[in-house]
Every structure is written in structure tokens, then in C-alpha cells.
N, C-alpha and C positions, 0 to 999 in steps of 0.2 A: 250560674254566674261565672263569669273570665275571674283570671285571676288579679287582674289588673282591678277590679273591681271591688273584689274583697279589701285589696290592701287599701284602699281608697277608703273603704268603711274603717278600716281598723283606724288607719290615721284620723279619720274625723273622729273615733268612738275613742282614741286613747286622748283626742283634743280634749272634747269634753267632757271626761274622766279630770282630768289633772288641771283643766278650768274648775271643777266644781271644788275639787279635792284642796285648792290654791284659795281659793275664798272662804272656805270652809275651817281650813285651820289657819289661814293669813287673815283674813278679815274676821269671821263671825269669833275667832276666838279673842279678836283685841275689844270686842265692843265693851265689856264691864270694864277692862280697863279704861276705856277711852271716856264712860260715862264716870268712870269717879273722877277722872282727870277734871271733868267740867267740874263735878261739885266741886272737889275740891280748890278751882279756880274762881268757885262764883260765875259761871258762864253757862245761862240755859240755853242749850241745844236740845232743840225738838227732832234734830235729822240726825241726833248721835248714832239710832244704829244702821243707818247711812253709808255716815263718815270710812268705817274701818271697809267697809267692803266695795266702796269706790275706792280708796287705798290700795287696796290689793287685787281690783281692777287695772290701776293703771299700772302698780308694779307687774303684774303678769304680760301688757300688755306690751312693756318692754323687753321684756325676759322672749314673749314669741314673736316679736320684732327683731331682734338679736338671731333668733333661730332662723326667720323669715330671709335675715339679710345672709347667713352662714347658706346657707341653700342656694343660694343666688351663685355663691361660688360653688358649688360642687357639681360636677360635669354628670355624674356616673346615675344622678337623682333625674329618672321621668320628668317630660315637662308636664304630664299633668299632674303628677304628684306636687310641684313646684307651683302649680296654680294653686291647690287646694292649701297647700300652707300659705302661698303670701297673703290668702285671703283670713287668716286666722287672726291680723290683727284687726282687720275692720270688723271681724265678728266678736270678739274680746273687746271694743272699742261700746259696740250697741249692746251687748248681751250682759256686760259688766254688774248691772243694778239687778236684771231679772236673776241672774244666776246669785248674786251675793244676797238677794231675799230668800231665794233657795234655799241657797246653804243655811240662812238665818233658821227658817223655817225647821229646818232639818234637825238641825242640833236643840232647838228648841224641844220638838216633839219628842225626841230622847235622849233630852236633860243633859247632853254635854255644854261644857265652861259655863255652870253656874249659869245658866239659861234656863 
């Protein structure tokens, strides 16, 4: 493998590291809060554990749209390293629900936030 190559992996493989790691303690850790929130409003929500990790879908979504647009200006960054991030927010965009059931998933299976 070129070395051009690697670093390609690395950036996609630190992407979605810090996509899962971003829903995992941004969303699946508000869902108890979010589901007493209802009781405690009298408001059945059937999509509560939903809610928190489309939440922290689209906050991440802006966070690597901000990265996306800071790239845009820097001369010294590869233009295909520059492809592979602008494209990070259309993938943050569609992968937002599978990835925040993941992380649902995850923390579920080993008991972290009262899960």
C-alpha cells in the first residue's frame, strides 16, 4: 500500500471512531434522561431512544461541516484527502440513525448509563 493510501484509511478509520464515540456518549447517554423528561411531561414518545441520537447526529454533523468548510481553506491539505473529508458530512448525514442504534446497542450490552 502507497502511503497516500494508508493516511486515507487512517482519516476515514479516525472518522468513524469519533462518529461512534460522539453518539455514544452524546446521544445514547441522554436517552434516560430524555425518556424521564417525557414522563415527567405527560408526553408518550415511542421514538425516545431515537430522539438523543439523531440529536447528536446532526450536532456532529455540524461540528464536521465546520471541519469540512476549515479544509476548504488550507492550501498544504491533498486534494484527495480534501474529497474524502467534504464527503464526511453526507455520510454523518445517512449513517446518523444506524450508527446512534450502534452505539445504543453497545452500551446496552455492557450496562453503561443505566442501560
Amino acid at each position: 500500500m502507497t502511503r497516500k493510501t494508508k493516511i486515507s484509511i487512517l482519516i476515514i478509520t479516525i472518522y468513524f471512531i469519533s462518529f461512534f464515540l460522539f453518539e455514544l456518549f452524546i446521544g445514547t447517554a441522554r436517552i434516560l434522561e430524555y425518556a424521564e423528561e417525557c414522563v415527567e411531561k405527560d408526553i408518550f414518545n415511542v421514538l425516545a431512544p431515537l430522539v438523543t441520537p439523531i440529536e447528536a447526529g446532526i450536532w456532529y454533523f455540524i461540528c464536521v461541516s465546520i471541519v469540512a468548510i476549515i479544509c476548504k481553506f488550507i492550501k498544504q491539505i491533498d486534494k484527495s484527502y480534501k474529497y474524502i473529508i467534504y464527503s464526511f458530512p453526507l455520510i454523518t448525514f445517512i449513517f446518523s440513525i444506524p450508527v446512534g442504534l450502534l452505539a445504543t446497542y453497545f452500551a446496552t450490552f455492557f450496562g453503561w448509563f443505566g442501560l
